[in-house]
C-alpha positions, 0 to 999 in steps of 0.5 A: 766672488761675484757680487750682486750690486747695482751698477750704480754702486759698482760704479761709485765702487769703482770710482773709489779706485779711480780717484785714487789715479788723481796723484798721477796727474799732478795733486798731491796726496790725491791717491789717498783724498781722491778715495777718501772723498768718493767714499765719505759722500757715498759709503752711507748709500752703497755699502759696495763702496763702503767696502771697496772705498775702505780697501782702496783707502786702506792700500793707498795710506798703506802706500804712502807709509812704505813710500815715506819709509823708503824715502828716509831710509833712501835719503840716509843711505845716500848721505854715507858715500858707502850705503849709496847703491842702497840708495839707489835700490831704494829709488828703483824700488819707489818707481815700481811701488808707483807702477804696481800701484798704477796697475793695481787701480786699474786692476780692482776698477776692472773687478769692481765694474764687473761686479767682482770682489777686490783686495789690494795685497799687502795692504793694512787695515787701517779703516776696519 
């Protein structure tokens, strides 16, 4: 669905995204503050950013939820000698949670600069 938004609203929009990228270089919990923060100074402004900022939110907390799960259960798993290679599926998989993620940014900042509706996928509507 094409949206007809300002490019300054399709701008901040896409920084929701964007801002999501600072846990990549080095800030904890940045994927979550990063969208956060873009989102409260502007969402009162650009409905567009309300939304998007909502569903970059919304995908990121998703994340660390599915990530700090896998952690302990990874963690679990690799105290008994017998679930270790349980452990290790686990590992593989926060890797490609981090790349899926990567990529998924990139894509809905994408969308959104082109003036295109985004959802994340398996995504929980904490922020309605």
């Amino acid at each position: 669905m094409i949206m007809n938004d300002s490019q300054s609203a399709r701008n901040w929009a896409m920084g929701c995204h964007l801002a999501a990228l600072t846990f990549y270089v080095g800030i904890p919990f940045g994927n979550v503050l990063g969208p956060l923060l873009v989102w409260l100074f502007k969402k009162d402004e650009y409905p567009l950013v309300d939304e998007q900022g909502k569903e970059s939110l919304n995908f990121q907390i998703s994340l660390l939820v599915y990530s700090i799960v896998a952690i302990i259960v990874a963690v679990a798993c690799a105290v008994t000698v017998i679930l270790v290679p349980v452990a290790l599926l686990l590992g593989i998989l926060l890797v490609v949670i981090f790349i899926v993620n990567l990529v998924l940014i990139i894509v809905a900042a994408i969308k959104t600069s082109n003036g295109e509706n985004f959802s994340y996928p398996l995504s929980i509507k904490f922020i309605k």
